[in-house]
BAZA-443947 format. One record per residue (C-alpha): residue number from 1; x, y, z. Coordinates in steps of 0.1 Angstrom, whole numbers, always signed. Example, Ala and Ser with C-alpha at 12.3 -4.5 7.8 and 13.67 -1.06 7.14 Angstrom:
<tortis>
torti bafi 1 | xx +123 | yy -45 | zz +78 .
torti bafi 2 | xx +137 | yy -11 | zz +71 .
</tortis>
This chain:
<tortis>
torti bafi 1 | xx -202 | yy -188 | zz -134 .
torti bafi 2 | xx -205 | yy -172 | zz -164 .
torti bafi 3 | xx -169 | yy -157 | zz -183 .
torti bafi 4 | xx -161 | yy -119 | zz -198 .
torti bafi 5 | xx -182 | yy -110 | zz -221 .
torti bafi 6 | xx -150 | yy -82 | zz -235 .
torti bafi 7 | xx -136 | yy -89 | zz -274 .
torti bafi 8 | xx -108 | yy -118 | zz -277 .
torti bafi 9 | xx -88 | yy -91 | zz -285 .
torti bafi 10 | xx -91 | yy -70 | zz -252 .
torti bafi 11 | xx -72 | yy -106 | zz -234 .
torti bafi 12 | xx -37 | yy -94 | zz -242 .
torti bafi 13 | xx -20 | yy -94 | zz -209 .
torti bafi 14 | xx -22 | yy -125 | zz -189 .
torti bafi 15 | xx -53 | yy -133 | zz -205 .
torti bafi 16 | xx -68 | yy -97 | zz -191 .
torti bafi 17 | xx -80 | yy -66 | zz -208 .
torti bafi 18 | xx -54 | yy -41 | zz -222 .
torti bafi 19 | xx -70 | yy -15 | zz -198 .
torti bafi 20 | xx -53 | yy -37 | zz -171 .
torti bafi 21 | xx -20 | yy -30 | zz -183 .
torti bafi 22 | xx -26 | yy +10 | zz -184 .
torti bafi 23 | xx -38 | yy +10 | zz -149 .
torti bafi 24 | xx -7 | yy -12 | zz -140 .
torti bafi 25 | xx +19 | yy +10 | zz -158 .
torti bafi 26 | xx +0 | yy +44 | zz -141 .
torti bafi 27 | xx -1 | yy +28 | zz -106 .
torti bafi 28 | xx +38 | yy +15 | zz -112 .
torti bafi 29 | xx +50 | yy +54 | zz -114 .
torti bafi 30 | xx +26 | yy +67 | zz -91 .
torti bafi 31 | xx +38 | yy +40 | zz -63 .
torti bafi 32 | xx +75 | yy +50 | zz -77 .
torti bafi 33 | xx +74 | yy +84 | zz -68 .
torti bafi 34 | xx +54 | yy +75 | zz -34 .
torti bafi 35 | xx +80 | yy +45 | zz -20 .
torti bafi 36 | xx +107 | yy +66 | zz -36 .
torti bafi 37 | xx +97 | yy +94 | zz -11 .
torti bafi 38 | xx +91 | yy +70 | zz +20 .
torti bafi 39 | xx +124 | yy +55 | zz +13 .
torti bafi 40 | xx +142 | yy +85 | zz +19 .
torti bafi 41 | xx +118 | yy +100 | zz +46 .
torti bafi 42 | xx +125 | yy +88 | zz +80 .
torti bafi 43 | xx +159 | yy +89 | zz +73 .
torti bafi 44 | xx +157 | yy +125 | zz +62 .
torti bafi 45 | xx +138 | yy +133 | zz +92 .
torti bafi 46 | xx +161 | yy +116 | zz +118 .
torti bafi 47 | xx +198 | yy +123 | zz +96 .
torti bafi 48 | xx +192 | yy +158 | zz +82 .
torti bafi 49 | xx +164 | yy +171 | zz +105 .
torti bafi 50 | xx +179 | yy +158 | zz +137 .
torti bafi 51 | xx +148 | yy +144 | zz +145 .
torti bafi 52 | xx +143 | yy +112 | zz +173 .
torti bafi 53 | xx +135 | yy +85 | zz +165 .
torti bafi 54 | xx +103 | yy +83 | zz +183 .
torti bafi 55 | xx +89 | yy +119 | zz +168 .
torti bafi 56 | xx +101 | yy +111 | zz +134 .
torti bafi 57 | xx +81 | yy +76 | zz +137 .
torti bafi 58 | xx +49 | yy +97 | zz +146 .
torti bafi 59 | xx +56 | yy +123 | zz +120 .
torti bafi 60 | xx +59 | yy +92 | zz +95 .
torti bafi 61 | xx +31 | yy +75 | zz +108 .
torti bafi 62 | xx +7 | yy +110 | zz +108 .
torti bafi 63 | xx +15 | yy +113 | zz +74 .
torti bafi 64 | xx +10 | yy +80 | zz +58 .
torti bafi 65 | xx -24 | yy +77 | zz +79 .
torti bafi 66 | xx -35 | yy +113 | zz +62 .
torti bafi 67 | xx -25 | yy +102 | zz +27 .
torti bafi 68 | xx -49 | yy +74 | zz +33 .
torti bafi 69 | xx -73 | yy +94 | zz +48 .
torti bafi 70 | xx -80 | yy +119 | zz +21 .
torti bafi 71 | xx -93 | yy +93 | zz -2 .
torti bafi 72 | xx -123 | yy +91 | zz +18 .
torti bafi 73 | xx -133 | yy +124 | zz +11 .
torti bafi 74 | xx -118 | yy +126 | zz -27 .
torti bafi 75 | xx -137 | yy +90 | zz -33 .
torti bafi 76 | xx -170 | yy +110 | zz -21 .
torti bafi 77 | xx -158 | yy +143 | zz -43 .
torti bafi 78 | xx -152 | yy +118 | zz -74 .
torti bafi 79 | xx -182 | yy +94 | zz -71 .
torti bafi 80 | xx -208 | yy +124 | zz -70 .
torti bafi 81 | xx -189 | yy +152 | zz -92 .
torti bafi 82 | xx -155 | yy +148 | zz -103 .
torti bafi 83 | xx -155 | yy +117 | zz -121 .
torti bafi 84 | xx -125 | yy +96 | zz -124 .
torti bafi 85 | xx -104 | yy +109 | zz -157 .
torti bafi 86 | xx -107 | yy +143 | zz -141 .
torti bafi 87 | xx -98 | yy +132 | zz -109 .
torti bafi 88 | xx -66 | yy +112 | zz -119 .
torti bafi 89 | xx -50 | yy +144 | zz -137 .
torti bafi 90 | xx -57 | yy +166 | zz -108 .
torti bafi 91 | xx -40 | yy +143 | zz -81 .
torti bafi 92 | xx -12 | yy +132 | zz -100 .
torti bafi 93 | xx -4 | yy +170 | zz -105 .
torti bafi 94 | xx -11 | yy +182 | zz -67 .
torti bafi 95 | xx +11 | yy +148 | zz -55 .
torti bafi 96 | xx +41 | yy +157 | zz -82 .
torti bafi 97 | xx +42 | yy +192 | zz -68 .
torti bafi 98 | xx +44 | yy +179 | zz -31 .
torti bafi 99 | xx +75 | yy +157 | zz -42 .
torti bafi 100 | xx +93 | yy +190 | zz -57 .
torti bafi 101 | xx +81 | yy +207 | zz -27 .
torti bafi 102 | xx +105 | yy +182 | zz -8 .
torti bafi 103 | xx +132 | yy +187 | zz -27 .
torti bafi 104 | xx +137 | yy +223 | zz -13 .
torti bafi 105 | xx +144 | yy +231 | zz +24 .
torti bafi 106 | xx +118 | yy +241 | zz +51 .
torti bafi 107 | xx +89 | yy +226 | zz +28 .
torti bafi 108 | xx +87 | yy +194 | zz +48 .
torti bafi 109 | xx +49 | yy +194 | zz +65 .
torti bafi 110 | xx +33 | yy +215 | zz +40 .
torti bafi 111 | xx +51 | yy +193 | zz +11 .
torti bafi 112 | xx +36 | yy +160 | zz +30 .
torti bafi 113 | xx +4 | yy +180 | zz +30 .
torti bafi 114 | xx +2 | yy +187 | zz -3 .
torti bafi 115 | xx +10 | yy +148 | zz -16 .
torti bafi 116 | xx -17 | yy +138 | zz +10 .
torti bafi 117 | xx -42 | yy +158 | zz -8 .
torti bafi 118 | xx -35 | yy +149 | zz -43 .
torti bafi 119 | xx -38 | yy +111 | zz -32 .
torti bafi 120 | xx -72 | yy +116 | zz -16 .
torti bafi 121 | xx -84 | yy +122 | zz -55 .
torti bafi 122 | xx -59 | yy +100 | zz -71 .
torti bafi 123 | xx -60 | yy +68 | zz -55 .
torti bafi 124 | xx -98 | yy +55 | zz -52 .
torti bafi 125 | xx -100 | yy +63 | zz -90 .
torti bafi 126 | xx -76 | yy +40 | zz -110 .
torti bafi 127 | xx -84 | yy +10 | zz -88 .
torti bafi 128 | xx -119 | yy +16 | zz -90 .
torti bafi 129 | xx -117 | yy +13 | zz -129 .
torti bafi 130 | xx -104 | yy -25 | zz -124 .
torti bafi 131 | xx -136 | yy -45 | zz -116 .
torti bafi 132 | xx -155 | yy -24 | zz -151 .
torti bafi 133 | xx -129 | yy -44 | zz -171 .
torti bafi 134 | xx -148 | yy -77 | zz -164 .
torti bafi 135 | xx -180 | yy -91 | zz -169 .
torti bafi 136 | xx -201 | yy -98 | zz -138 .
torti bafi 137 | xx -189 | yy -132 | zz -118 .
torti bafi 138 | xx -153 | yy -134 | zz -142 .
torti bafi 139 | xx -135 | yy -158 | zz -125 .
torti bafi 140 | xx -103 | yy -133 | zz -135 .
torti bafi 141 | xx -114 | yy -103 | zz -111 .
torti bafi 142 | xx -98 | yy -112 | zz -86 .
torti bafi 143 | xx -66 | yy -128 | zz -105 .
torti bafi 144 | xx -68 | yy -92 | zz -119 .
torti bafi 145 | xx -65 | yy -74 | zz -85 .
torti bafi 146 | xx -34 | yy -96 | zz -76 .
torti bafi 147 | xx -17 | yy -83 | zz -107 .
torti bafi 148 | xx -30 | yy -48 | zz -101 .
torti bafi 149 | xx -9 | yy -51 | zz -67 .
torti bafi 150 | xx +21 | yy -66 | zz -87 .
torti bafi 151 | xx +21 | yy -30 | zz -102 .
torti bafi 152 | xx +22 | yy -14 | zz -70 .
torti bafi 153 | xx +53 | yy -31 | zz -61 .
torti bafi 154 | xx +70 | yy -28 | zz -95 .
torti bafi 155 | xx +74 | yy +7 | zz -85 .
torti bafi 156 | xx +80 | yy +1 | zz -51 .
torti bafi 157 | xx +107 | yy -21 | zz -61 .
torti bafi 158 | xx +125 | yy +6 | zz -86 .
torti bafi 159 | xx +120 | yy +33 | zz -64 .
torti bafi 160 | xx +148 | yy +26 | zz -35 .
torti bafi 161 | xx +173 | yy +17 | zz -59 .
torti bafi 162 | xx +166 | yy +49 | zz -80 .
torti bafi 163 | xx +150 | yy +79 | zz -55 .
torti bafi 164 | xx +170 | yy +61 | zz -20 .
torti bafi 165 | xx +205 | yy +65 | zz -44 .
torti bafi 166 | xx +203 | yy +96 | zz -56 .
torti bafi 167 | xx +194 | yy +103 | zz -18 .
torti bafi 168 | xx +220 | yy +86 | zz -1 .
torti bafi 169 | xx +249 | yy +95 | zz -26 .
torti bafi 170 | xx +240 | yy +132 | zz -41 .
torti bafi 171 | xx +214 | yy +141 | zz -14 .
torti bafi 172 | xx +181 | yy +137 | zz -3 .
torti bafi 173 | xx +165 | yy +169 | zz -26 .
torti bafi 174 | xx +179 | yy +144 | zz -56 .
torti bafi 175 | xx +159 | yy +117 | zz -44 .
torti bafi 176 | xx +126 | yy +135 | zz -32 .
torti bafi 177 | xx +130 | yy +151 | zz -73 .
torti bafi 178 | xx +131 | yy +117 | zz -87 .
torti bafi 179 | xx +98 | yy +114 | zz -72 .
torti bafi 180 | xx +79 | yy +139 | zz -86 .
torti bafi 181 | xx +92 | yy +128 | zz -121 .
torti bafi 182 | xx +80 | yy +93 | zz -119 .
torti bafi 183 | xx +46 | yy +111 | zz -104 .
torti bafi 184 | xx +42 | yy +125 | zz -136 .
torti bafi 185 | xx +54 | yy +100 | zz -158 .
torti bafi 186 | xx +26 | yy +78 | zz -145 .
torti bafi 187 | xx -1 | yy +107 | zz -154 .
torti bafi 188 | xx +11 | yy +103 | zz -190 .
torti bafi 189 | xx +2 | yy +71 | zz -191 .
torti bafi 190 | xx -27 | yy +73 | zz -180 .
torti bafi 191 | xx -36 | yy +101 | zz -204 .
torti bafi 192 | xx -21 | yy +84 | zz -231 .
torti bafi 193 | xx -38 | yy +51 | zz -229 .
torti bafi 194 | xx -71 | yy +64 | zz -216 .
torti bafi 195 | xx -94 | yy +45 | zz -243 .
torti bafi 196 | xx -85 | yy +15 | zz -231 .
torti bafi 197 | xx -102 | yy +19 | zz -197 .
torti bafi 198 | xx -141 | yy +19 | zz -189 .
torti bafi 199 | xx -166 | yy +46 | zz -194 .
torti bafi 200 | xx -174 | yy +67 | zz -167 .
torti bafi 201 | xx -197 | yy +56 | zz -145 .
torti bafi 202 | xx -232 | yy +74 | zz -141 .
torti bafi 203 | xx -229 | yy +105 | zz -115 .
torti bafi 204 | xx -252 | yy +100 | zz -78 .
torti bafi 205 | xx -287 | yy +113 | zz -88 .
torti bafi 206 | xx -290 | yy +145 | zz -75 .
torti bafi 207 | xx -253 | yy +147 | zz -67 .
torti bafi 208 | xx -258 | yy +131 | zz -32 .
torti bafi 209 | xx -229 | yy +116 | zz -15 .
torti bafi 210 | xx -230 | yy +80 | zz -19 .
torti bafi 211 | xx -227 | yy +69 | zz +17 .
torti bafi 212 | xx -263 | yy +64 | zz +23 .
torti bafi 213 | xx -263 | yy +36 | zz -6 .
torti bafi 214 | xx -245 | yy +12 | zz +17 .
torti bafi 215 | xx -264 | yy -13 | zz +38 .
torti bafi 216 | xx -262 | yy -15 | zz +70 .
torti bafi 217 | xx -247 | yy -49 | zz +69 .
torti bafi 218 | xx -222 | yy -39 | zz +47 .
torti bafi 219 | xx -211 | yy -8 | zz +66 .
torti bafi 220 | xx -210 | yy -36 | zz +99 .
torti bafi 221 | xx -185 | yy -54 | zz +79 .
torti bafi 222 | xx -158 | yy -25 | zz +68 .
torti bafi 223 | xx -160 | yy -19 | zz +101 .
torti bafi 224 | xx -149 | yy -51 | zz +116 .
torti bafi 225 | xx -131 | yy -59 | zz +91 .
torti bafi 226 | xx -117 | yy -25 | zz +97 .
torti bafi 227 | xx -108 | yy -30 | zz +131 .
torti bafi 228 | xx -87 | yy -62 | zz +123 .
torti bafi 229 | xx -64 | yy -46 | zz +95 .
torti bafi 230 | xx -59 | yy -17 | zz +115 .
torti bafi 231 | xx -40 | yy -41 | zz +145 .
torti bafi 232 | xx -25 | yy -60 | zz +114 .
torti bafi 233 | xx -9 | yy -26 | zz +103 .
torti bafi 234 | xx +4 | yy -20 | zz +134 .
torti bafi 235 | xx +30 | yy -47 | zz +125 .
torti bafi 236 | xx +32 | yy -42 | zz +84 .
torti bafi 237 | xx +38 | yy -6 | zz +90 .
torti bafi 238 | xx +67 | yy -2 | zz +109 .
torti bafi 239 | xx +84 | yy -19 | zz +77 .
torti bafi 240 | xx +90 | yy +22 | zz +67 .
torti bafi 241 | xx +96 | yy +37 | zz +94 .
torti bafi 242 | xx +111 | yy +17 | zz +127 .
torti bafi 243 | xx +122 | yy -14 | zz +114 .
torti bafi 244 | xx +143 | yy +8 | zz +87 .
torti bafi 245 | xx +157 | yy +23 | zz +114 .
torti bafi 246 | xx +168 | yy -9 | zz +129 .
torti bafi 247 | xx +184 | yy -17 | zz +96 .
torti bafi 248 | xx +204 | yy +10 | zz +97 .
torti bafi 249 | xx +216 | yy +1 | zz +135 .
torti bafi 250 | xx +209 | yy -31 | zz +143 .
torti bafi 251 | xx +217 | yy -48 | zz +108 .
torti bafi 252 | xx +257 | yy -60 | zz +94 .
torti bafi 253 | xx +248 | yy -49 | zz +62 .
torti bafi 254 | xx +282 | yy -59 | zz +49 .
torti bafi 255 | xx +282 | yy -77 | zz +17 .
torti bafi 256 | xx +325 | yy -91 | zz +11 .
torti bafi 257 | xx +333 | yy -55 | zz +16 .
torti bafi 258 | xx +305 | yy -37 | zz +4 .
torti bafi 259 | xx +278 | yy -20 | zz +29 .
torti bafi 260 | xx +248 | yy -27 | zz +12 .
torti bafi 261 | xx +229 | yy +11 | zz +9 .
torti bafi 262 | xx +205 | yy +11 | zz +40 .
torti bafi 263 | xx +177 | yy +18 | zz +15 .
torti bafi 264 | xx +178 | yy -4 | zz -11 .
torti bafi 265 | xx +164 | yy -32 | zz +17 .
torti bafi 266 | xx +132 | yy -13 | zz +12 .
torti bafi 267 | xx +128 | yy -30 | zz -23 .
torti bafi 268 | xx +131 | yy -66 | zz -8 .
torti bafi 269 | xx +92 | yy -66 | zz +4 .
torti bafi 270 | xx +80 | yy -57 | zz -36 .
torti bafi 271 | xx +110 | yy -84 | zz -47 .
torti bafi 272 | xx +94 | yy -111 | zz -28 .
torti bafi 273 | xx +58 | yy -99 | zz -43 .
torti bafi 274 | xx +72 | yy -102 | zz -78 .
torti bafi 275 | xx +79 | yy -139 | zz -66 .
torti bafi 276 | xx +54 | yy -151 | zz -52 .
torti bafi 277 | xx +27 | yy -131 | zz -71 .
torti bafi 278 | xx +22 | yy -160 | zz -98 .
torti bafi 279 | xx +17 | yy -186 | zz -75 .
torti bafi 280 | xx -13 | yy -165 | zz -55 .
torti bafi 281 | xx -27 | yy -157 | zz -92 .
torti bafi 282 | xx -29 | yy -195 | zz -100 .
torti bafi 283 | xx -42 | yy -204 | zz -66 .
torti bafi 284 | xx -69 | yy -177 | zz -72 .
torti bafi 285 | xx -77 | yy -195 | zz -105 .
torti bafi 286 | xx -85 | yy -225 | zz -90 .
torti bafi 287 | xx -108 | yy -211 | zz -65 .
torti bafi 288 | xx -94 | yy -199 | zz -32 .
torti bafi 289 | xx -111 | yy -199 | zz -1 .
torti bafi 290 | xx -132 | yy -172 | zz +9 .
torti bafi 291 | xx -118 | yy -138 | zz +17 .
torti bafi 292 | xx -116 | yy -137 | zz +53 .
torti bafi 293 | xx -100 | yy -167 | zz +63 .
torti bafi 294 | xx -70 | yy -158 | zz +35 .
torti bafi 295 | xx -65 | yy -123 | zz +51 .
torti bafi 296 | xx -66 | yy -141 | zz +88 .
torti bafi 297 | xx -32 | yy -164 | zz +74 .
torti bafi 298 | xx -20 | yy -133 | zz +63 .
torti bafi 299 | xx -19 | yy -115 | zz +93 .
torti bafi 300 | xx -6 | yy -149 | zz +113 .
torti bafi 301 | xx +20 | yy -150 | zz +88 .
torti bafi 302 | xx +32 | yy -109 | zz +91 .
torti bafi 303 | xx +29 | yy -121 | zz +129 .
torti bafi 304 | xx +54 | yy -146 | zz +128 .
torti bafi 305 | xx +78 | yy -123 | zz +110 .
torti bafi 306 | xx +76 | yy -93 | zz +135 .
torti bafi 307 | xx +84 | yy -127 | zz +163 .
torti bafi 308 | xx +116 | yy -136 | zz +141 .
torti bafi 309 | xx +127 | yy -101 | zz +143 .
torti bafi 310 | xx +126 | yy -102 | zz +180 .
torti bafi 311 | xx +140 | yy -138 | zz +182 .
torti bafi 312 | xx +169 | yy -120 | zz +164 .
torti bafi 313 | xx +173 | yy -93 | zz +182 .
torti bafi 314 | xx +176 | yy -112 | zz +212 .
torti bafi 315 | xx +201 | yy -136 | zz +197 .
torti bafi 316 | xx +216 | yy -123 | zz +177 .
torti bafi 317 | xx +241 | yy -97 | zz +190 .
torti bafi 318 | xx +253 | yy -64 | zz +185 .
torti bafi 319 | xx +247 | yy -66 | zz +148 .
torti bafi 320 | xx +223 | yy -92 | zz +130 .
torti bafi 321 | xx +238 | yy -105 | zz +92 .
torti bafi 322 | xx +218 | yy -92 | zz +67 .
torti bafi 323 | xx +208 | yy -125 | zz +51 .
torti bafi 324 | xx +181 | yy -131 | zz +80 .
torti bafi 325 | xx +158 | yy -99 | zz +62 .
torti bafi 326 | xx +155 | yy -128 | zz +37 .
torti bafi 327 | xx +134 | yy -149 | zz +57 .
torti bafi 328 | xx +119 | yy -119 | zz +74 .
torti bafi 329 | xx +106 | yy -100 | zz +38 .
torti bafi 330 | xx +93 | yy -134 | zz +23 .
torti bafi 331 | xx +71 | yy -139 | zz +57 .
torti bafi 332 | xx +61 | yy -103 | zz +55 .
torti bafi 333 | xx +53 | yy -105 | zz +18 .
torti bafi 334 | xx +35 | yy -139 | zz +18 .
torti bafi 335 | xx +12 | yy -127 | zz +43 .
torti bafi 336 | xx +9 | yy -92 | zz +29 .
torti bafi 337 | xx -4 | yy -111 | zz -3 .
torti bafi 338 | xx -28 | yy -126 | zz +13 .
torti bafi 339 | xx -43 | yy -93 | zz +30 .
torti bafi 340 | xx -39 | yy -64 | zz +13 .
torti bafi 341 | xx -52 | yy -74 | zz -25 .
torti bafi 342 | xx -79 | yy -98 | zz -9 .
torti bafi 343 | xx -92 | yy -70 | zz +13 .
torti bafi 344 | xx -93 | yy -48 | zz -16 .
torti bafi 345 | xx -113 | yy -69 | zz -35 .
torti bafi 346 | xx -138 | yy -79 | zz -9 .
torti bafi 347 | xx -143 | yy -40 | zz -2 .
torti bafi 348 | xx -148 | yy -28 | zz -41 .
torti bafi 349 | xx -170 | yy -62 | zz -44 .
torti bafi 350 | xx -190 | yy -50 | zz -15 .
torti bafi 351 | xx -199 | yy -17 | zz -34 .
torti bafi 352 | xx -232 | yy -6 | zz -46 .
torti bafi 353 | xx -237 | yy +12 | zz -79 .
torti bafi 354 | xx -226 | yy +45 | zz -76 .
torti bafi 355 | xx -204 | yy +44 | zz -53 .
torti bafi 356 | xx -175 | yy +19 | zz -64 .
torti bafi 357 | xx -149 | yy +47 | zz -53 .
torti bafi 358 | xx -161 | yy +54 | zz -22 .
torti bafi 359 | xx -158 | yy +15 | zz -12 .
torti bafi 360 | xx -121 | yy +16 | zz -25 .
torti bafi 361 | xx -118 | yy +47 | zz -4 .
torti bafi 362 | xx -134 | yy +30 | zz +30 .
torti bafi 363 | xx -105 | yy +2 | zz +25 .
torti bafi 364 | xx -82 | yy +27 | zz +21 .
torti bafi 365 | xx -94 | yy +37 | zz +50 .
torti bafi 366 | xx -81 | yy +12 | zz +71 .
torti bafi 367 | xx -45 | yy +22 | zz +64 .
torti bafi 368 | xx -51 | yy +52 | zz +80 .
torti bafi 369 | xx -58 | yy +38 | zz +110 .
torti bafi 370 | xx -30 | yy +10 | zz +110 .
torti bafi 371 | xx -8 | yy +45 | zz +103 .
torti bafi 372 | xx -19 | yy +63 | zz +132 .
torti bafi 373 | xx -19 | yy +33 | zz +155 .
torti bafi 374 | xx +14 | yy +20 | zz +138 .
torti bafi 375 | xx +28 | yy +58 | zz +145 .
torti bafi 376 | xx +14 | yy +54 | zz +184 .
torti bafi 377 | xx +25 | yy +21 | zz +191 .
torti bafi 378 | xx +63 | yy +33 | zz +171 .
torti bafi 379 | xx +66 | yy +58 | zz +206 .
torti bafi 380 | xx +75 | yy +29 | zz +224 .
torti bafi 381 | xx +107 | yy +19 | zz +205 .
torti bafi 382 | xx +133 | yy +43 | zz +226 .
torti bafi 383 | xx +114 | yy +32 | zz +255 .
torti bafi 384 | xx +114 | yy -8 | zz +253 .
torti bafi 385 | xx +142 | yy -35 | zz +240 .
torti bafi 386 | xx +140 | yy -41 | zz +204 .
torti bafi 387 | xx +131 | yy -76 | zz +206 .
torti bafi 388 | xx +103 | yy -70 | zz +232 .
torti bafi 389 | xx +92 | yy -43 | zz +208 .
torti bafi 390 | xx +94 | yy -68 | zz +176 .
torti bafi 391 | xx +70 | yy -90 | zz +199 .
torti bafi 392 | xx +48 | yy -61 | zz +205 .
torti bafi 393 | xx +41 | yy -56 | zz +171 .
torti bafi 394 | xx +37 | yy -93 | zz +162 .
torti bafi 395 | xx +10 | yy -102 | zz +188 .
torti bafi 396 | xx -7 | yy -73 | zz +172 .
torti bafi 397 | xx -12 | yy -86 | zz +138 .
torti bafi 398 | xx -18 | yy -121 | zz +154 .
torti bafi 399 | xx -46 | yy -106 | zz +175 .
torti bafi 400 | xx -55 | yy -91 | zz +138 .
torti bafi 401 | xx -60 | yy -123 | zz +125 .
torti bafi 402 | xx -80 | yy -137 | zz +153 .
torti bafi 403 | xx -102 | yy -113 | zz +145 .
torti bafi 404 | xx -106 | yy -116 | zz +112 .
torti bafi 405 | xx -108 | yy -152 | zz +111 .
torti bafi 406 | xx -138 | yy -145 | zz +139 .
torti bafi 407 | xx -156 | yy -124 | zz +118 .
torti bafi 408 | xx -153 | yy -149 | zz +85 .
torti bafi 409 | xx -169 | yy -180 | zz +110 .
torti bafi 410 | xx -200 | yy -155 | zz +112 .
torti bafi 411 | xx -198 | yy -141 | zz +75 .
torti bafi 412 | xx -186 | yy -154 | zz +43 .
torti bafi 413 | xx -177 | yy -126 | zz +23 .
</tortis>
């Protein structure tokens, strides 16, 4: 195994390369302004809107799918002709004007449209940049990744405290324009530490689109792969949309005489990552398994969070106490841990030359699938008990694990 071949001085953060921490800080604000938004949004739809709750889950659950979509086609778009600077700028301005958008009434699908878009060439192009910071076979890739993620929920921790606040207390425009602020407060970053990232990788000769570099082995393997994250989000998604809603209903969310703000729950999940996060990191130092079987515990583990929720439901009367969502975010979070980054770096490690974004984009992928079958399955809450629905979603990531843990006993990616 050989180690980084980068300047002593490039280890400044955690023992990784400065460009680490510019990526970090310009994911942090860009996930700010995003959670910040989702915080706020199916409560917007279903308090101010008078939306159900079944149509505002598939509204929810259409938009988060097309937010992940688009970055199959911007990952194509930057790989071939856009590059990644250029990229970065132009999404981070199209996804800050989506989040004013919101902050105005009537705006609501073409604002979601517009932040959709501007993701599709944001998002495959700062992770992307993460494996260029390393030297072929560093043992501190995949460490890296993990702390990547901890960026991610940095901002998702901030932003319910900050955007859900302003939304609860002042109104949800307030909120929705707190968004769009952090948006472009992480573009500045970005700009501002830019030499500190990798050089721009060569353009597709003859400006092809890089699909046709993968194998077909490799493409078998998103695929699969694929399939088993997509029933694994059919569980972790719900943590936006329906299980909010049962926060807001089902939850005693009295704390000795203060009613905890329905949103601020939302930054328990990226709480527990911030806990947990330097344990995984250590692990991975050591040398973890390979990445299959880790996202197949994953998904068990989300499973056996979405079954607590039902055993509560069940139990637990009109109202359930708050401290249970304790137990129920550290399950989700420990398992999330052990899919989402993993399942990142297997796809970005899977890529050919040339087309590094595109691979980022194909896992990205996958969350719009989970979206659209999180949104489907999120139909049925009106219609079914809570804690028969709570079951629903769990046997969904367990079936989610079996198949991922199927697929690694034929593979060992």
């Amino acid at each position: 195994m050989t180690t980084s071949t980068l300047p002593a001085a490039e280890r400044r953060w955690f023992g990784h390369p400065s460009g680490l921490t510019i990526l970090f800080l310009t994911q942090t604000w860009e996930q700010f302004s995003y959670y910040g938004m989702r915080a706020l949004l199916i409560y917007y739809m279903t308090k101010a809107l008078r939306m159900d709750a079944a149509q505002a889950s598939f509204v929810f659950g259409l938009f988060v799918a097309f937010f992940y979509l688009t970055p199959i086609v911007g990952g194509m778009v930057t790989d071939a002709w856009l590059g990644r600077k250029r990229a970065i700028i132009v999404g981070a301005v199209t996804m800050a004007v989506g989040h004013f958008l919101l902050a105005f009434d009537g705006w609501l699908y073409a604002a979601l449209a517009v932040i959709a878009i501007g993701n599709g060439f944001f998002l495959p192009a700062v992770p992307s940049q993460i494996g260029d910071l390393y030297a072929n076979n560093d043992p501190r890739r995949s460490g890296g990744y993990t702390l990547y993620y901890l960026g991610i929920n940095l901002g998702g921790f901030l932003a319910p405290f900050v955007c859900g606040s302003l939304g609860e207390l002042y109104g949800w425009h307030w909120g929705f324009g707190a968004a769009g602020v952090g948006m472009l407060g992480g573009l500045l970053i970005y700009i501002a530490g830019h030499r500190h990232l990798p050089p721009e990788p060569a353009r597709v000769p003859n400006r092809r689109l890089p699909l046709r570099l993968f194998d077909r082995q490799t493409l078998r393997l998103f695929l699969l792969v694929g399939i088993g994250v997509t029933l694994f989000r059919g569980a972790y998604q719900q943590v936006g949309s329906i299980i909010a809603l049962w926060i807001d209903s089902g939850v005693d969310r009295n704390a000795a005489g203060f009613e905890i703000p329905m949103t601020w729950f939302q930054s328990l999940n990226p709480l527990f990552v911030f806990a947990l996060t330097p344990l995984i990191v250590a692990l991975s130092r050591r040398g973890e398994r390979p990445h299959l079987p880790r996202m197949a515990t994953g998904a068990v583990l989300v499973g056996a969070a979405c079954f607590l929720l039902a055993i509560l439901a069940e139990t637990g009367g009109a109202r359930v106490p708050w401290p249970w969502l304790l137990l129920f975010f550290f399950l989700l979070t420990l398992g999330e841990l052990y899919v989402l980054p993993v399942g990142l770096d297997l796809f970005a490690g899977r890529a050919p030359a040339g087309a590094s974004n595109l691979a980022v984009a194909a896992w990205y992928f996958t969350i719009f699938t989970g979206s659209l079958y999180s949104g489907f399955i999120g139909r049925y809450w009106t219609a079914e008990a809570p804690a028969a629905f709570f079951l629903l979603i769990g046997l969904s990531s367990v079936a989610g694990a079996a198949l991922l843990a199927w697929i690694g006993r034929r593979s060992v990616p």
